[in-house]
C-alpha positions in Angstrom: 106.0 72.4 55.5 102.2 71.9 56.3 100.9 74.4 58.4 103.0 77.2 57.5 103.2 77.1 53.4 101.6 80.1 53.2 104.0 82.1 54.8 106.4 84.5 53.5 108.5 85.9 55.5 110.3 87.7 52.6 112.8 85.7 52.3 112.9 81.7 51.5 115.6 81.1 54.1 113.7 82.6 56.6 110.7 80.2 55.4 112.8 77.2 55.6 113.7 78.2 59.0 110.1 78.1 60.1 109.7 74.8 58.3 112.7 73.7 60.4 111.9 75.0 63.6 107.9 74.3 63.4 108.7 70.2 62.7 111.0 70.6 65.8 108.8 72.0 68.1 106.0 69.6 66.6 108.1 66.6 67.7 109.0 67.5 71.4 106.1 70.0 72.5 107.3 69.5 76.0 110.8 70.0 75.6 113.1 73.5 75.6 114.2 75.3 72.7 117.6 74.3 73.5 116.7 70.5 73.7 114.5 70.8 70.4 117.2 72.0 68.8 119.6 69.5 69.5 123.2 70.8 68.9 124.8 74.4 69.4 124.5 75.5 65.8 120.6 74.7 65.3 119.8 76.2 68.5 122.1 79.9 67.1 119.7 79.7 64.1 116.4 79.3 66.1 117.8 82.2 67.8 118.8 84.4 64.7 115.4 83.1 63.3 113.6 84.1 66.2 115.5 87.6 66.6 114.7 88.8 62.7 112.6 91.7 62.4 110.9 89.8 59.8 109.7 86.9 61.6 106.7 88.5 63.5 104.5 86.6 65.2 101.2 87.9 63.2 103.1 86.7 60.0 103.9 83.1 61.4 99.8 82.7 62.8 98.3 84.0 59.4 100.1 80.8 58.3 97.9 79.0 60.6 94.8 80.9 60.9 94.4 79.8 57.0 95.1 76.2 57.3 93.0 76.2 60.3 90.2 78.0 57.5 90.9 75.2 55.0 90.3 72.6 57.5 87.1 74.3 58.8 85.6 74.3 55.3 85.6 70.8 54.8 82.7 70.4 57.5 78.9 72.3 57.0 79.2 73.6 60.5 82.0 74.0 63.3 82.1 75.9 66.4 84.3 78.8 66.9 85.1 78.7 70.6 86.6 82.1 72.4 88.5 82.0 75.4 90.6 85.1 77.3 93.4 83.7 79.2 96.1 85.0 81.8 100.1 84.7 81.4 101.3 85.7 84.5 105.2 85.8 84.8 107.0 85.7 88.2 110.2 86.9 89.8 112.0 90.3 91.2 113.1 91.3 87.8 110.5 93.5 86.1 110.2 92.1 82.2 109.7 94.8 79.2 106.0 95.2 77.5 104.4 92.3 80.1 101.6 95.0 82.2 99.7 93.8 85.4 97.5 91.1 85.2 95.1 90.0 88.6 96.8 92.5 90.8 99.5 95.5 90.8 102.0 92.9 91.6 102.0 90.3 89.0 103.5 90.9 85.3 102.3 89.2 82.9 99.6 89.6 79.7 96.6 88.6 78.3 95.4 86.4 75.3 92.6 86.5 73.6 92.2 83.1 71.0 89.5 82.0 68.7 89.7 78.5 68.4 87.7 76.7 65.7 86.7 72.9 66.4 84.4 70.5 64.5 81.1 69.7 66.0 82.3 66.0 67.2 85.1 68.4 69.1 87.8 67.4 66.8 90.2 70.7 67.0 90.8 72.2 64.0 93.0 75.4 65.0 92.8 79.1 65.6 91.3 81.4 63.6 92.2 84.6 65.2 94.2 85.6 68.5 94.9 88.9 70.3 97.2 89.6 73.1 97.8 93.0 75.1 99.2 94.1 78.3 97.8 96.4 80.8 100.8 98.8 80.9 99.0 101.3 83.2 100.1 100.1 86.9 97.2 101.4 88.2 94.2 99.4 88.9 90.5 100.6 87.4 87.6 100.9 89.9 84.7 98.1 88.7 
């Protein structure tokens, strides 16, 4: 289980699941869900997993945000990098909770990570990330 054992999502199903579809994910980073998941049934649980109101996303990185901290420990200094970074999402079809991002025309959201690396530059994981949208359509004046 690794990087998520200190999860609880209430339920030791639900933690399983994690297990399962972290160690899938970790084996094909590049592929879908679909092709992670290998077979119809897998990829309905990924989906029920993925649905559950309590599977939230601040639960699952909490999981890594300690591990990350445990790693971090083991070094007398490391450098906790910040970066803000754009997800902008195309198409006609307007997408629920995305806001403007650049211009009035793009949906899309922002994501603010705290990413802790050694001092060789050896990545050691997040500590902390916070995302929003900019649900107001209108742009600000600088």
């Amino acid at each position: 289980m690794g990087e998520f054992e200190a999860v609880s999502l209430g339920d030791r199903r639900l933690d399983r699941r994690l297990s399962n579809v972290a160690c899938a994910m970790e084996s094909a980073p590049g592929d879908s869900l679909v092709e992670q998941a290998g077979n119809v049934a897998v990829l309905e649980a990924s989906y029920r997993f993925l649905s559950n109101k309590r599977v939230t996303p601040e639960a699952i990185f909490a999981g890594h945000a300690s591990k990350t901290a445990e790693r971090a420990a083991q070094f007398d200094s490391v450098l906790v990098i910040h970066d803000t970074t754009e997800f902008r999402f195309g198409g006609a079809k307007e997408r629920r909770g995305l806001g403007r991002v650049s211009t009035d025309k793009r949906d899309g959201f922002l994501a603010h990570y705290s990413i802790c690396v050694s001092t060789s530059g050896e990545p050691l994981g997040s500590l902390e990330l916070f995302a929003w949208s900019r649900l107001d359509r209108e742009k600000r004046p600088k």
